[in-house]
N, C-alpha and C positions, 0 to 999 in steps of 0.2 A: 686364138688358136695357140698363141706361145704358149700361156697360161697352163691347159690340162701338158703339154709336153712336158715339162718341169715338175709340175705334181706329180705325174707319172714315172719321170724320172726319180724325186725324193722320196717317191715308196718303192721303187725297187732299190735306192741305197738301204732303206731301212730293212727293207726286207731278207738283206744278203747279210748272215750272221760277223762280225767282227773278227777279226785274227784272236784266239784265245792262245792262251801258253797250255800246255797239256799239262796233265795233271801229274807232271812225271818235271814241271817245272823246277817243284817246290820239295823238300824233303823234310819232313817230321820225324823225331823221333826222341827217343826216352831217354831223360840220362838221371844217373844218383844224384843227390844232394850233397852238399858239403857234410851237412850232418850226418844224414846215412851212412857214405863214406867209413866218416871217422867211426861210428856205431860197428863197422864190419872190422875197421883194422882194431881198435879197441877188444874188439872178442876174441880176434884171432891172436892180440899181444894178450891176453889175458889167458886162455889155452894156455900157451905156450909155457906161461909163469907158472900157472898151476901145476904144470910139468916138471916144472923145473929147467926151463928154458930161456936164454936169453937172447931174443933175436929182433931183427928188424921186419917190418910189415910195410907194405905197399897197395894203396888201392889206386888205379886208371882208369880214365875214364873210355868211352867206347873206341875212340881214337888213340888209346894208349899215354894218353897225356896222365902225368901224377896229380891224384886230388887228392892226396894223404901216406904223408909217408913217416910213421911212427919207427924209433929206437931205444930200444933196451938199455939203461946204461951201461951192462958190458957185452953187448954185444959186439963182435968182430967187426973191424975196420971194412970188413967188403960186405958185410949183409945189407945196409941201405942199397948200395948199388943194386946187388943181386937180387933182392926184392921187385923194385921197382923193375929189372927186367924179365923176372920170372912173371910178374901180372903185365906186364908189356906181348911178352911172346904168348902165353894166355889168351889175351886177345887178338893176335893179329895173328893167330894159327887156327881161333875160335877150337881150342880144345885146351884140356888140361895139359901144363907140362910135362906131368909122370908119364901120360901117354905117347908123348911126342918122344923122350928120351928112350921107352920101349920101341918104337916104330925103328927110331936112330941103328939101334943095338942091334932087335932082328934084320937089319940091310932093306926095311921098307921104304927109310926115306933117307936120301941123299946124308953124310955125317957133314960136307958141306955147307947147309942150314945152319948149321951151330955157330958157325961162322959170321953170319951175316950182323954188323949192328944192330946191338942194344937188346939183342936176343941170348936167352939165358935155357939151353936146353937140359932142365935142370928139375925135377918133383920139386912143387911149394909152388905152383901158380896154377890158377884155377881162374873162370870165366862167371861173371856174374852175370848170369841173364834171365827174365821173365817173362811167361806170354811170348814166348819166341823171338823178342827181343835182348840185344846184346847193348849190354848196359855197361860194363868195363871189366877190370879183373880184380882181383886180391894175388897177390905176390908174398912168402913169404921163407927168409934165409936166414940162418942161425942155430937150429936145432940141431942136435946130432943123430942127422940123414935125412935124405925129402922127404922120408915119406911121412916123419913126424913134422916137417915143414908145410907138408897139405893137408894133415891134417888140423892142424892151427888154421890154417886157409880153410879148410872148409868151414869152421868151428864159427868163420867171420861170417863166411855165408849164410851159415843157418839161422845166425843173430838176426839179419836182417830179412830172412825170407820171406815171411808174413807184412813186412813193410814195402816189398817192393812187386808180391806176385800180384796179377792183373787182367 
């Protein structure tokens, strides 16, 4: 009689599903390559030169961290910096800087903002993303005005768009 209680009992342990971690455990997600990267600030320094520009370029990764930070030989003593935070604020604002610095202007959003670390409320950073993922930004300072600094930033983007849409 012990016997079937024990059997009985080791198929309702099996029977009863296991503790799983939800699927919301784990996160997946996309990021550039080192080569890509450099392929997006490489276009955007090249822009620039065609121009007649000499400026610094910055690509971040989705967390803002620098995976490429290219300089002009004469470019300005602050553009490295300001690169790397104009694709900094790019991504952790998930929109373009030109746009963030009109929002600033017309009393939309706090001037504030502009304040906070490592944040550049400044045209020349732009978000690199595909497939509705957010991939990192292009940052880029030196040109004479942002708005010839996004477009060298975009110019990086368009380089790689075919390499990274999904």
């Amino acid at each position: 009689m012990r016997y079937p209680a024990l059997i009985v009992a080791a198929m309702l342990a099996l029977a009863i599903p296991p503790a799983v971690a939800g699927d919301d455990a784990i996160v997946v997600y996309k990021s550039l390559s080192p080569e890509v990267a450099l392929e997006a600030a490489q276009a955007a320094m090249k822009k620039c030169r065609d121009n007649g520009f000499q400026i610094a370029v910055a690509v971040v990764d989705r967390s803002g961290r620098p995976q490429v930070m290219l300089r002009d030989r004469f470019a300005g003593l602050h553009a490295p910096d300001t690169a790397v935070r104009k694709a900094y604020t790019a991504v952790s604002f998930r929109t373009a800087t030109s746009d963030l610095a009109k929002s600033i202007r017309s009393g939309q959003l706090d001037p504030g903002l502009a304040q906070l670390p490592h944040v550049a409320m400044l045209g020349g950073g732009v978000m690199i993303e595909a497939g509705g993922s957010l991939l990192g930004g292009i940052g880029v300072s030196g040109a004479p005005g942002v708005d010839k600094d996004e477009e060298c930033a975009k110019a990086g983007l368009d380089a790689i768009r075919d390499r990274i849409d999904f």
